[in-house]
C-alpha positions in Angstrom: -71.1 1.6 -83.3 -68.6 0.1 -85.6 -69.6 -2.7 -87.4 -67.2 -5.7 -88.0 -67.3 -9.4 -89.3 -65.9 -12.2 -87.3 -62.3 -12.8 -87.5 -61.9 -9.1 -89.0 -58.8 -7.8 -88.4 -59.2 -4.4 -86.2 -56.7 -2.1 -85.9 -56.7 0.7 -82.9 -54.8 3.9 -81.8 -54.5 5.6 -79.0 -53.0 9.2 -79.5 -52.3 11.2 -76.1 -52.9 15.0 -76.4 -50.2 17.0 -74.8 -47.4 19.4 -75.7 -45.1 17.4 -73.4 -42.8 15.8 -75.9 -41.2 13.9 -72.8 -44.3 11.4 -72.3 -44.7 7.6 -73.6 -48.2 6.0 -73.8 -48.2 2.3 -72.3 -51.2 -0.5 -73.4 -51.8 -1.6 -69.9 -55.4 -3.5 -70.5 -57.8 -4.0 -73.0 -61.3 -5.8 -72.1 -63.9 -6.7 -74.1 -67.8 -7.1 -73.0 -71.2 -7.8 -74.3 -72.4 -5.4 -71.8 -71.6 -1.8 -72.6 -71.8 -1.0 -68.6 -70.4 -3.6 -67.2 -66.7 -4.9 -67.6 -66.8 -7.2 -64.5 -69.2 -10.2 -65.3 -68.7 -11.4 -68.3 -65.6 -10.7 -70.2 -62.8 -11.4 -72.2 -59.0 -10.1 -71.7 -57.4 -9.2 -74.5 -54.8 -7.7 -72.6 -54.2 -7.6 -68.7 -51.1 -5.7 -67.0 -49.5 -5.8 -70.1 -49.4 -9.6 -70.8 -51.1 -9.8 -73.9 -53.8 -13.1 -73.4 -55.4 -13.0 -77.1 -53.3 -14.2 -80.1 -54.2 -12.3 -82.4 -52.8 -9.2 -80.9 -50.2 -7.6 -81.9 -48.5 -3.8 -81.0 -47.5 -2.0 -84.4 -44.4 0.6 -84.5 -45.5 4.0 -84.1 -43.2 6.6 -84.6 -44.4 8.5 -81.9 -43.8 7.5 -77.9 -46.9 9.4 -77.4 -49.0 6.7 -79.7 -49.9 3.6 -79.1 -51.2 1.2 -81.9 -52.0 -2.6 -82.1 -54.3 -5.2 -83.6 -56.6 -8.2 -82.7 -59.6 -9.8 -84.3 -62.7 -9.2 -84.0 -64.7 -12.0 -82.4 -68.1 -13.1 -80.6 -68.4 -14.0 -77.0 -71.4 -16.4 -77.9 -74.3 -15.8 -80.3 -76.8 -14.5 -77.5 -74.7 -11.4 -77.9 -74.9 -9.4 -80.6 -72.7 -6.8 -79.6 -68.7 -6.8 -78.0 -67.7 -3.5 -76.5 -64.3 -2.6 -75.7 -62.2 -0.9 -72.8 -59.0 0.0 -73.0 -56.4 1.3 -70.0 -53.4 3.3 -70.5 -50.7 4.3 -68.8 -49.0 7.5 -69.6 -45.2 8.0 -68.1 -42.0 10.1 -68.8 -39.2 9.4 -71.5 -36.6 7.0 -70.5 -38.1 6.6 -67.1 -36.8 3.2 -66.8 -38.8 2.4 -63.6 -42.2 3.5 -64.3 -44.8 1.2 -65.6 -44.7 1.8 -69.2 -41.1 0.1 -69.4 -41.7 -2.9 -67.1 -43.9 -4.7 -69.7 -45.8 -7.5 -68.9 -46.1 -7.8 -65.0 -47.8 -10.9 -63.7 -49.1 -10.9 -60.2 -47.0 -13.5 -57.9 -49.3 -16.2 -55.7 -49.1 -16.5 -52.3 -48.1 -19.4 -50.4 -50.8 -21.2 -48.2 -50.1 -21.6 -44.7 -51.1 -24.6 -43.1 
C-alpha cells in the first residue's frame, strides 16, 4: 500500500520494457475502486478511452515515447472506504503510426439513434 492524504498530489509512471525503440506507450484508462477486485461496481474514471474525466489530471513530458507519466489527486470515494485502488490500461503501438490508437487521443463512443 501507499499511503496518501486527501487532495495529495500523486504522480505515476508507466515504463514499457522492450528493446524496440520503435514503440510509444498510450494512457488509455485509469479506474479507481474501493474494492481491490472489483473495477465494475463502484468506481470512479479518472480516465476513459483517453478523455481524461478528473481535473486534476494532467500527462507530464517524458522524454521517452516508451513512458508515460501524469498526475491526479488523491481522493476518497466516501468515508465507508478506507482504501482507493487503482487500474490503469495501456496501449502500446509503433512510432509514427498515425492510425493506431495511441495517436487518436480522446475517442468518445457515438450514440445511436432510436428508432420509433
Amino acid at each position: 500500500p501507499y499511503y496518501v492524504d486527501i487532495n495529495q498530489i500523486l504522480f505515476l509512471e508507466a515504463y514499457l520494457h522492450s528493446s524496440d525503440s520503435n514503440l510509444v506507450l498510450f494512457v488509455d484508462t485509469c479506474v479507481a475502486s474501493p474494492h481491490p477486485n472489483d473495477f465494475t461496481t463502484v468506481t470512479y474514471d479518472i480516465i476513459r478511452n483517453g478523455c481524461i474525466k478528473d481535473s486534476t489530471y494532467a500527462n507530464y513530458y517524458s522524454p521517452y515515447k516508451h513512458m508515460a507519466r501524469f498526475k491526479f489527486s488523491a481522493f476518497q470515494f466516501v468515508r465507508s472506504y478506507p482504501s482507493v485502488y487503482l487500474k490503469c490500461e495501456f496501449v502500446v503501438c509503433r512510432l509514427n503510426d498515425y492510425s493506431s490508437r495511441c495517436y487518436q487521443g480522446c475517442i468518445t463512443r457515438s450514440k445511436r439513434e432510436a428508432s420509433s
